[in-house]
C-alpha positions as CSV (number, residue, x, y, z in Angstrom):
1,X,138.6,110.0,71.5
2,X,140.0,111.1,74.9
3,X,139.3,111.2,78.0
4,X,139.4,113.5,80.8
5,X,140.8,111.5,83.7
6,X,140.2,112.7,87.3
7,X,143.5,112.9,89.7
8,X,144.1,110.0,91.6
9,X,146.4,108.1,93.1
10,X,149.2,106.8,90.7
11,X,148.7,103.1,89.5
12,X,151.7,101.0,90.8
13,X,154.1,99.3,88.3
14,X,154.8,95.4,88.8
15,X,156.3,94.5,85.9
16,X,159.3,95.9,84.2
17,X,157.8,98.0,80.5
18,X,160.9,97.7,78.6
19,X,164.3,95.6,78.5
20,X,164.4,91.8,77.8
21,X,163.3,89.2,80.0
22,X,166.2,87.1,81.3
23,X,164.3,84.0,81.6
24,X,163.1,82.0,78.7
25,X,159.4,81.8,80.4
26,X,158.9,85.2,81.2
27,X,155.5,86.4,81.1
28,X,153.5,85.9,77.3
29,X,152.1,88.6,76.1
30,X,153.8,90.9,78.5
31,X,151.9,92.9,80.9
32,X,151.2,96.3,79.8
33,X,152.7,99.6,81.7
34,X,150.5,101.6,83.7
35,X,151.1,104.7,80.7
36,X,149.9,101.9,77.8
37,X,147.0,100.7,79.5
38,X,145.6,104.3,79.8
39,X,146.4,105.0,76.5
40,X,144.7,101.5,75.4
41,X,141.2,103.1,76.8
42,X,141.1,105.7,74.7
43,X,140.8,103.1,71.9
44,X,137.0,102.1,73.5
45,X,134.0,103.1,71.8
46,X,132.5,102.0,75.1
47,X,129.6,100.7,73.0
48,X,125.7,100.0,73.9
49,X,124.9,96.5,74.2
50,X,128.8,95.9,73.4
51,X,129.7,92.9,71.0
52,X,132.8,91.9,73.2
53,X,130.6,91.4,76.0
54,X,128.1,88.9,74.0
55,X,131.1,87.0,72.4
56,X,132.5,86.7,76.6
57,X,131.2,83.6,77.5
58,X,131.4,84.7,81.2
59,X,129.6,87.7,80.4
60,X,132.1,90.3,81.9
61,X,130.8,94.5,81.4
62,X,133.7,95.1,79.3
63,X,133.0,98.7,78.7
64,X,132.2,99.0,82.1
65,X,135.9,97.8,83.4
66,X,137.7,99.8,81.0
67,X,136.2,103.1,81.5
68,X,136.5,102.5,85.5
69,X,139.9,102.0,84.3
70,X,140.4,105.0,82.3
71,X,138.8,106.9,85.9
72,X,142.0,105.4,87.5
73,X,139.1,103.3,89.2
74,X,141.0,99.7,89.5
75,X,139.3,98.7,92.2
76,X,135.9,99.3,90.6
77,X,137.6,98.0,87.2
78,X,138.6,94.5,89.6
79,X,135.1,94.0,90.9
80,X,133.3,94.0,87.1
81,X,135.8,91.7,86.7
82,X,135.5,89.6,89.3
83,X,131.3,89.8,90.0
84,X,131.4,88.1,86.2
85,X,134.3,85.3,86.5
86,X,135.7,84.3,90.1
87,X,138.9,83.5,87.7
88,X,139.2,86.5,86.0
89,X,142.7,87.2,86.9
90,X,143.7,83.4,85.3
91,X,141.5,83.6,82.3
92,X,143.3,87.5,81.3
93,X,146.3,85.0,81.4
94,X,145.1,82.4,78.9
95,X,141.8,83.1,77.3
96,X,141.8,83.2,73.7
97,X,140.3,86.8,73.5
98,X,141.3,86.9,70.1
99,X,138.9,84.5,68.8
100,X,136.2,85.8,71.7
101,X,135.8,89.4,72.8
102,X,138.5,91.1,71.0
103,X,137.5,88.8,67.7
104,X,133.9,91.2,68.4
105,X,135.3,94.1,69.1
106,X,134.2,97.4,66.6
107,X,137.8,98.2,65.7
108,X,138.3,95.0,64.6
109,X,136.0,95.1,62.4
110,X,137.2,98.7,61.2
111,X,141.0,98.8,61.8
112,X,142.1,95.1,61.9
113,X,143.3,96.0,65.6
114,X,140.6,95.4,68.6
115,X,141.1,97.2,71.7
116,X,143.5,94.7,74.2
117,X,140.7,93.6,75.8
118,X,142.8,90.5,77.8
119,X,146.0,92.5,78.2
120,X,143.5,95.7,79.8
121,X,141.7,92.6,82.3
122,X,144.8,91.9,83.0
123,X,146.1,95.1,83.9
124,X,143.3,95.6,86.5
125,X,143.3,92.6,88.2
126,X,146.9,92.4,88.8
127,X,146.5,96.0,89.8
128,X,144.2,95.0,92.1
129,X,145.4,92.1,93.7
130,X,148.9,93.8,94.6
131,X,146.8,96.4,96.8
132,X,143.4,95.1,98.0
133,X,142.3,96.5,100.8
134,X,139.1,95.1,102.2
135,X,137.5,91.8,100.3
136,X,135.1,93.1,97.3
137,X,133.0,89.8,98.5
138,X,131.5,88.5,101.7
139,X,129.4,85.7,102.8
140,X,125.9,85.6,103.3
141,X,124.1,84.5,106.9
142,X,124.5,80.7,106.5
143,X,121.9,78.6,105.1
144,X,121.6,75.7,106.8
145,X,122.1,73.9,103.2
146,X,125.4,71.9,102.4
147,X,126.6,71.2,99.3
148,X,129.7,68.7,98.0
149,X,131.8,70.2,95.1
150,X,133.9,67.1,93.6
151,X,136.9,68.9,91.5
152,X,138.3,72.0,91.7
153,X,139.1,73.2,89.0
154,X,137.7,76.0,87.3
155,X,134.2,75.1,87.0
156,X,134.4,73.7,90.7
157,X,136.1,76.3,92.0
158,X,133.7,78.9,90.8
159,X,130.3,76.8,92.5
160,X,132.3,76.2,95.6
161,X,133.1,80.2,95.8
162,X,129.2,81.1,94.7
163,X,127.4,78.8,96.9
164,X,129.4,80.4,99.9
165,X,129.2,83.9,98.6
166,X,125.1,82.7,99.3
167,X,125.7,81.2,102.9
168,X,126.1,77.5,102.3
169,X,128.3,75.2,103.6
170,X,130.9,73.7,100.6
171,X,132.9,70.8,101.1
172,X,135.3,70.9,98.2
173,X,137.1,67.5,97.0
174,X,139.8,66.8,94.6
175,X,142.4,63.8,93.6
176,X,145.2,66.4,93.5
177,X,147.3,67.9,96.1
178,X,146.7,71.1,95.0
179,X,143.8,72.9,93.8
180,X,143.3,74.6,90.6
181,X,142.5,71.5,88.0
182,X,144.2,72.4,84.6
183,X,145.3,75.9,85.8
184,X,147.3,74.5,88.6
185,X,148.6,71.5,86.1
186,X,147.8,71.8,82.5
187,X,148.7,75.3,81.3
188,X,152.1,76.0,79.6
189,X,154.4,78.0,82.5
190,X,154.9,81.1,80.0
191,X,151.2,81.7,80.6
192,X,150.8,81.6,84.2
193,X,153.1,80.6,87.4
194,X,152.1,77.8,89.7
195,X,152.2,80.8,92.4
196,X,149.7,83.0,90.7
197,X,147.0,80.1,90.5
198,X,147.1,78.9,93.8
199,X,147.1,83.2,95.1
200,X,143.8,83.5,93.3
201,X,142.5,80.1,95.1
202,X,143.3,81.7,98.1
203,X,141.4,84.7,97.4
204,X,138.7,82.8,96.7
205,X,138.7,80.2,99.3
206,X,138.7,83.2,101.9
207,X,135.0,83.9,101.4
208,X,134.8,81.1,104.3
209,X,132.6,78.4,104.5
210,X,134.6,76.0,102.2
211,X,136.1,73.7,103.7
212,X,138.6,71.6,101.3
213,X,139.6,67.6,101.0
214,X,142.8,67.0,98.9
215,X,143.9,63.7,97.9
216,X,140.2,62.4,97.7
217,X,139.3,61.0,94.7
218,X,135.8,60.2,93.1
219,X,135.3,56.1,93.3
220,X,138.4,55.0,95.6
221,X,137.8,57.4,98.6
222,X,134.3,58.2,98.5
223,X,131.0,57.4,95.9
224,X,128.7,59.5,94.8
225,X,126.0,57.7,96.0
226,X,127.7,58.4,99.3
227,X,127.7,62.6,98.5
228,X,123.8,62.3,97.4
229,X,122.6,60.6,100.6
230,X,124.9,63.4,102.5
231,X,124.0,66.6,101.4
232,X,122.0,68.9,99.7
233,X,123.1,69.1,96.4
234,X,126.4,67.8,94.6
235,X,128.5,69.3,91.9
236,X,130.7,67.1,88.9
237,X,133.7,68.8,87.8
238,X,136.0,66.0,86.7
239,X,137.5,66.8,84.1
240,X,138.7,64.5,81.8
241,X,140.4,61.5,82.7
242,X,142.1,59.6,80.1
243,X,143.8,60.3,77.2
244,X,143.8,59.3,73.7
245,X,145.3,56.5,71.8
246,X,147.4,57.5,68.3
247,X,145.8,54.8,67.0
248,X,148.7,52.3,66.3
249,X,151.3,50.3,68.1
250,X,152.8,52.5,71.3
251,X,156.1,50.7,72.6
252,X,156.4,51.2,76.2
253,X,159.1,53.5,76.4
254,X,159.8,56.7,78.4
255,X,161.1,59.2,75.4
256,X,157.2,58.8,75.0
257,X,154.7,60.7,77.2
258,X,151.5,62.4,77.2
259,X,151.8,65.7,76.8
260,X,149.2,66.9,79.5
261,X,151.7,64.8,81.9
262,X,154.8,66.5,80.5
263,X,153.5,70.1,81.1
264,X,152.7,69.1,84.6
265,X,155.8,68.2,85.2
266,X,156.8,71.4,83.9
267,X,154.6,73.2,86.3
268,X,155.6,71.6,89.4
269,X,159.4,71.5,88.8
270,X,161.2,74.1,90.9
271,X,164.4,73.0,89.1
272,X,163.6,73.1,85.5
273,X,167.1,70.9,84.6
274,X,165.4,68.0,85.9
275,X,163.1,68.2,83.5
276,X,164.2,66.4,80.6
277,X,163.7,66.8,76.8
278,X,164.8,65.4,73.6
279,X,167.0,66.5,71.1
280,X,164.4,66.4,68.6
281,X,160.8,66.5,70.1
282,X,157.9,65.4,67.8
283,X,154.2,66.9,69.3
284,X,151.3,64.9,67.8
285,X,148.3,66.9,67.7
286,X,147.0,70.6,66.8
287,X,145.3,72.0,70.0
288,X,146.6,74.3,72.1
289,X,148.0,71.7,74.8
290,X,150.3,70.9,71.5
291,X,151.1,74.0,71.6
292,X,151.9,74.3,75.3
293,X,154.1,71.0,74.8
294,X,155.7,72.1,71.4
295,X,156.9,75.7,72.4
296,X,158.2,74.8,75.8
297,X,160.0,72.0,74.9
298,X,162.3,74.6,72.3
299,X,162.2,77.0,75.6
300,X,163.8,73.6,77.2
301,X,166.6,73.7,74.6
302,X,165.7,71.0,72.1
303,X,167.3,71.6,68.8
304,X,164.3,70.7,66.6
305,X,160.8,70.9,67.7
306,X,157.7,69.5,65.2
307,X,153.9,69.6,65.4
308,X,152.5,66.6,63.2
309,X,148.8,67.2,62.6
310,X,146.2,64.6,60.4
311,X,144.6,67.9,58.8
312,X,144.5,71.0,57.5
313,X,145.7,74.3,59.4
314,X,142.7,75.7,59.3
315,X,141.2,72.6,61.3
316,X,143.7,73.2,64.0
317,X,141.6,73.6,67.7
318,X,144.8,76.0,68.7
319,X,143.8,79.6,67.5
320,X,146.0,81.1,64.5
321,X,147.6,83.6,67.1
322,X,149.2,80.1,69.2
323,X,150.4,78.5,65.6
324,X,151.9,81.7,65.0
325,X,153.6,82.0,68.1
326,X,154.8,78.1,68.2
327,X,156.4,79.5,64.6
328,X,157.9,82.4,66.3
329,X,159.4,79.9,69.1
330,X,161.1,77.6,66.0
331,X,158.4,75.2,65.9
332,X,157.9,73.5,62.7
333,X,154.3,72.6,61.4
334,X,153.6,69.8,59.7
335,X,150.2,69.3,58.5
336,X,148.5,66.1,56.7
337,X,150.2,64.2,58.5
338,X,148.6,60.5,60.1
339,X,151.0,58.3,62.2
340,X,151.5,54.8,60.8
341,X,154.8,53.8,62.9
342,X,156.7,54.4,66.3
343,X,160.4,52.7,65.0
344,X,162.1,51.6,68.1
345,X,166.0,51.0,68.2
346,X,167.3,50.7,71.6
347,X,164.9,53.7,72.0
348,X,162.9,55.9,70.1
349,X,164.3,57.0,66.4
350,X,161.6,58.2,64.1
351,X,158.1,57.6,63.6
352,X,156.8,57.6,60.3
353,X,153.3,59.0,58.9
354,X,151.0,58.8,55.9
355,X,150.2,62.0,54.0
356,X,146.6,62.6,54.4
357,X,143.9,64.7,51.9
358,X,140.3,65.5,52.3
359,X,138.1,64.2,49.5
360,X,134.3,65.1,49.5
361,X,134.8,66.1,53.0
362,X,136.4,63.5,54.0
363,X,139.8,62.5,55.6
364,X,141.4,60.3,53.0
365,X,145.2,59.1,53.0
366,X,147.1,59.3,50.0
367,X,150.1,56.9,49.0
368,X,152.7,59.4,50.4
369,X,154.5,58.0,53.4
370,X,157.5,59.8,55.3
371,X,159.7,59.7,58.3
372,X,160.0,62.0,60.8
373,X,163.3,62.0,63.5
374,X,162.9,61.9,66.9
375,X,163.8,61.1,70.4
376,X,160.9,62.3,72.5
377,X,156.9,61.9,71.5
378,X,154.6,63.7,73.0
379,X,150.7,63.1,72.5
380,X,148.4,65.6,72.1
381,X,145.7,64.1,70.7
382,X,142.8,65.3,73.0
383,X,141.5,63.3,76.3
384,X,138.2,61.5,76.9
385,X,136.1,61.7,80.2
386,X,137.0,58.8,82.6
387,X,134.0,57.5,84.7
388,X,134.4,55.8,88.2
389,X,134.4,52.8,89.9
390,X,130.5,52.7,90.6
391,X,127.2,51.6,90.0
392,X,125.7,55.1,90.2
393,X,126.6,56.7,86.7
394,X,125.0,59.8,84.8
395,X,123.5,59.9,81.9
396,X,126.5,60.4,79.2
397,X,126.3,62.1,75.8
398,X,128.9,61.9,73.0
399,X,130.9,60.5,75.7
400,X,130.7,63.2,78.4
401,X,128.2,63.7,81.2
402,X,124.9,65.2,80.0
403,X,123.2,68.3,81.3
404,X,120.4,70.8,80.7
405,X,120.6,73.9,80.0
406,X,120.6,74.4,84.4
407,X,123.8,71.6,84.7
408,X,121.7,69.6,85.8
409,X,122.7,65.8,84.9
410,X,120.3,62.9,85.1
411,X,120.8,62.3,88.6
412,X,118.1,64.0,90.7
413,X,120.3,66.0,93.0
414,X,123.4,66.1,90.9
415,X,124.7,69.2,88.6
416,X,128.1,68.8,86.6
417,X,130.1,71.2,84.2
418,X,133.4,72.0,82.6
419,X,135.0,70.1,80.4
420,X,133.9,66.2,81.6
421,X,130.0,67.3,80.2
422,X,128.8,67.4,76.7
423,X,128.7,70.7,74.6
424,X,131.4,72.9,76.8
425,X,134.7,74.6,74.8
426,X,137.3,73.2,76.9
427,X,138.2,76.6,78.2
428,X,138.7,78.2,81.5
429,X,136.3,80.6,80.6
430,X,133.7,78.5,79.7
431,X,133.8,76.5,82.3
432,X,133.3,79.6,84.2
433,X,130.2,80.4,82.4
434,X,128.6,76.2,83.3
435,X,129.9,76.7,87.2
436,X,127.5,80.1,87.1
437,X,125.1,78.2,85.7
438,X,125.5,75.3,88.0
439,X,125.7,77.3,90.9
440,X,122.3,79.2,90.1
441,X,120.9,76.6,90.3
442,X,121.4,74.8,92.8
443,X,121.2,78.0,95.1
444,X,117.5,77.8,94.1
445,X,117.5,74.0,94.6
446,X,118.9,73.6,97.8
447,X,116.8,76.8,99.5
448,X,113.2,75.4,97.6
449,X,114.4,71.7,99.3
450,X,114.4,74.0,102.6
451,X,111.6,75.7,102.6
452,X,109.2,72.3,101.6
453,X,111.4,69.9,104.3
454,X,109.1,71.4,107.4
455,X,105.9,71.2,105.1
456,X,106.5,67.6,104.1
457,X,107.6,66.8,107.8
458,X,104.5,68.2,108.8
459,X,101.9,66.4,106.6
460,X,104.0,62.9,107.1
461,X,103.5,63.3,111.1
462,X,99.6,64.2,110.3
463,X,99.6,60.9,108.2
């Protein structure tokens, strides 16, 4: 299939196409060229009721972006985009497309080979970005209605940006310095740069009507019940708080770290030698923060990097494409593998595990020990929702806040999402999708509230 592309402007190149990158956490995938991502269009079907755009959890057109593409249209490309998911630019950086849209995508099914569905979003947001021109968004005639947005990360970020796309008032809190949740802090720096996140939270924040509160955190400078008696409708997007235990005796020593706490070091560092890493690093854990952790500490210069999971490869949370790149980075997988051990010799040495099986479905350990080397641990072994210092709590669910099917929790008043509520995917994208849910509602909320206030005034002073 080809198209037949009107004459317009020529689309600028950012990004060198070819030669190697000097820097060992250059861009991953690489961008594509202007010339590929045209070509890349032609590979559309541009399908009815499109597969990739039911397997998007933020429910971007697809079609519809890459055809305004293929019209040289990045402007209209960007605004598909961006009318879907606020964070469309980040989540082309580091959405796993190739277990969502391109995983759905017709020539996978027929060729193996989907159309570069996160490469192409890619391509037209940083297109767009690099010449704007007027905002593709602007805020309603206020409201009257205020709303508190506690986290800002992705799912707070995109209610905060919604609610004032509507005309009300956001006051946006977070326990950070910066904005941005795990995008500022938690994402491995070959994905995205600190500078990109914190551009796209400008974009957004210049909608108006947000106003923002750093260094506030839930439970030590304000309470929620505090937020409910204040305004008109509040927003949960915590995250998760605390981290996992392995399980068995941790020394208190510093070659052992989190590795959520390591990559945010990572992130901030405008020196990357102060960031230190062991000789031989040891990653416990198979998501894809292990992954982040493993594969940057080899880009740091450690000698030999290993990710120790209890099960299977096929059990891993990180998709096959991030094992196969920790592979391609020299990382060595080691599977079945349950920690028994931290030794500790004036410092950390080894620690040693138990080979594990599963038997009838279950997780069994055999009577296979081994050792592996190290001088640096980091644990990736998933964190846990934290809640606050108060009496006010939600209703919690398999140990995350619970919500209906509007985020709304079991406070009258209060909505939550991303990844501190039950039933999300720990993804940027998806907590995209619960902050559009969220912010739905409470649009509705908040304007109902204001339209019965006067009525109920009214009948109270008749008495």
């Amino acid at each position: 299939m080809t198209h037949r592309n009107p004459p317009s402007p020529k689309v600028t190149e950012q990004y060198p196409t070819s030669g190697g990158c000097k820097s060992a956490f250059c861009d991953f995938p690489a961008p594509l060229s202007a010339v590929a991502a045209m070509a890349e269009t032609d590979r559309c079907y541009y399908c009815y009721d499109a597969p990739c755009m039911k397997a998007c959890p933020a429910e971007i057109n697809v079609p519809q972006f890459i055809h305004r593409i293929a019209e040289h249209n990045i402007r209209g490309a960007a605004e598909t985009i961006l009318s879907a998911n606020e964070l469309g630019g980040m989540c082309a950086r580091v959405c796993p497309t190739e277990v969502l849209c391109e995983q759905a995508c017709v020539r996978q099914a027929q060729e193996a080979k989907p159309v570069e569905i996160g490469r192409l979003q890619r391509f037209a947001t940083d297109q767009y970005f690099a010449n704007p021109g007027k905002p593709l968004f602007k805020r309603a005639p206020n409201s009257g209605c205020k709303a508190a947005v506690v986290g800002a990360g992705p799912a707070g970020l995109t209610v905060a940006h919604r609610l004032a796309r509507q005309g009300h008032d956001v006051v946006l809190f977070d326990a950070n310095s910066k904005l941005g949740g795990l995008n500022e802090y938690g994402l491995a720096r070959y994905k995205t740069s600190s500078e990109f996140a914190q551009q796209e939270i400008n974009r957004l924040l210049s909608i108006g009507g947000i106003e923002v509160r750093t260094n506030s955190k839930l439970g030590q400078d304000f309470q929620l019940g505090d937020l409910t008696a204040q305004y008109d409708a509040v927003f949960l997007g915590l995250g998760l708080g605390s981290v996992n235990s392995l399980g068995i005796e941790e020394p208190a020593l510093p070659e052992i770290r989190e590795a959520v706490e390591f990559i945010s070091q990572l992130r901030q560092a405008d020196d990357l030698s102060t960031v230190h890493v062991g000789n031989k690093v040891l990653v416990i854990g198979g998501g894809m923060t292990a992954v982040d952790a493993a594969v940057q500490a080899k880009k740091l210069g450690a000698t030999e990097v290993t990710m120790a999971y209890r099960r299977g490869e096929a059990d891993f949370k990180a998709s096959a494409h991030e094992i196969n790149w920790a592979r391609e980075n020299g990382v060595t997988i080691q599977c079945w593998a349950k920690p028994e051990a931290i030794h500790n010799e004036d410092g950390l040495t080894a620690v040693s595990f138990v080979k594990t099986a599963t038997q009838h479905g279950r997780l069994v350990e055999t009577d296979e020990h081994f050792t592996i080397a190290t001088d640096m641990l980091l644990k990736a072994i998933g964190q846990r929702y934290q809640p606050w210092s108060e009496t006010l709590q939600p209703t919690l669910k398999n140990g995350r806040i619970a919500i209906d099917d509007e985020c709304r929790t079991s406070i009258a008043g209060v909505w939550a999402g991303g990844d501190c509520v039950n039933g999300g995917q720990d993804l940027t994208v998806d907590a995209v999708r619960l902050g559009k849910l969220a912010a739905q509602s409470m649009d509705r909320a908040m304007r109902l509230n204001a339209q019965m206030s006067p009525i109920l005034e009214k009948e109270v002073s008749n008495g």
